[in-house]
N, C-alpha and C positions, 0 to 999 in steps of 0.2 A: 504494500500500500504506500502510494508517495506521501510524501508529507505537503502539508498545505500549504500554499506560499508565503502564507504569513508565518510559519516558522522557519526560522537561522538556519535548521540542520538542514542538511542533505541528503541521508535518508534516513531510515528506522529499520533498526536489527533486531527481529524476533528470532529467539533458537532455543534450543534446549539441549539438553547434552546429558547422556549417559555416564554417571559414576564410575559406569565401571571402565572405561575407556580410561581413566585417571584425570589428574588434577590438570585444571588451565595454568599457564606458565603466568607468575608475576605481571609482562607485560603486556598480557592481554585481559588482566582481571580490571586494572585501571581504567582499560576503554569503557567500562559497563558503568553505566549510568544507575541504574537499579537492577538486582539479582532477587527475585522470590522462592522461596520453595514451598511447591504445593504441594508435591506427590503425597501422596496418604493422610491428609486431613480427612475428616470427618464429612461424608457425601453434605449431613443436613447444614453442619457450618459453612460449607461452601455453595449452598444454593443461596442460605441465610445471606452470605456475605455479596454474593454475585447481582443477588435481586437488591440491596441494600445499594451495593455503588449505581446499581439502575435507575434507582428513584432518590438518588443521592440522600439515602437517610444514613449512609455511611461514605466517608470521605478517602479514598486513597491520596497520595505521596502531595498532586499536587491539584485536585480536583478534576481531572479528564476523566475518570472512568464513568462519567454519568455520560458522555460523548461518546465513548468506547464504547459502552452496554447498549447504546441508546437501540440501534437495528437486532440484537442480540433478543428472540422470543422465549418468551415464558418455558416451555419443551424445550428449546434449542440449552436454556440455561440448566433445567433438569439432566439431557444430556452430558452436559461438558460436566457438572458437580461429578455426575456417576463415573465418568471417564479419569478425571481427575482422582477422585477418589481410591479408584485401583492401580494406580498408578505406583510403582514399586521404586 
């Protein structure tokens, strides 16, 4: 997804990365702006929290996941809780 022209960056890096591959080197942990770990939370806290930044009655880092969630549907978010959830 590009980023909008009203923002500075130039693009946006979504990824994920497997554990067991081992650890990222010093100078690429620097480049990450924000790092979360989701895998294996709790399905009901992560729908709790998903539907939350949706209707902004909960705030992430810098207030964009009410923009982020906005196209994101009711099922679609039940989906991704559950996927996330098993997530090892």
């Amino acid at each position: 997804m590009p980023a909008p022209p009203s923002d500075p960056t130039r693009f946006i890096l979504i990824g994920t990365m497997n554990p067991e591959e081992g650890e990222l080197r010093p100078q690429l942990l620097d480049r990450f702006g924000l790092m979360v770990r989701v895998a294996a939370q709790r399905e009901d806290y992560l729908v709790k929290a998903l539907r939350g930044y949706k209707d902004s009655s909960r705030h992430g880092y810098d207030g964009s996941m009410a923009e982020v969630m906005a196209p994101i549907t009711d099922p679609q978010i039940l989906d991704l809780a559950y996927y996330i959830a098993r997530v090892k």
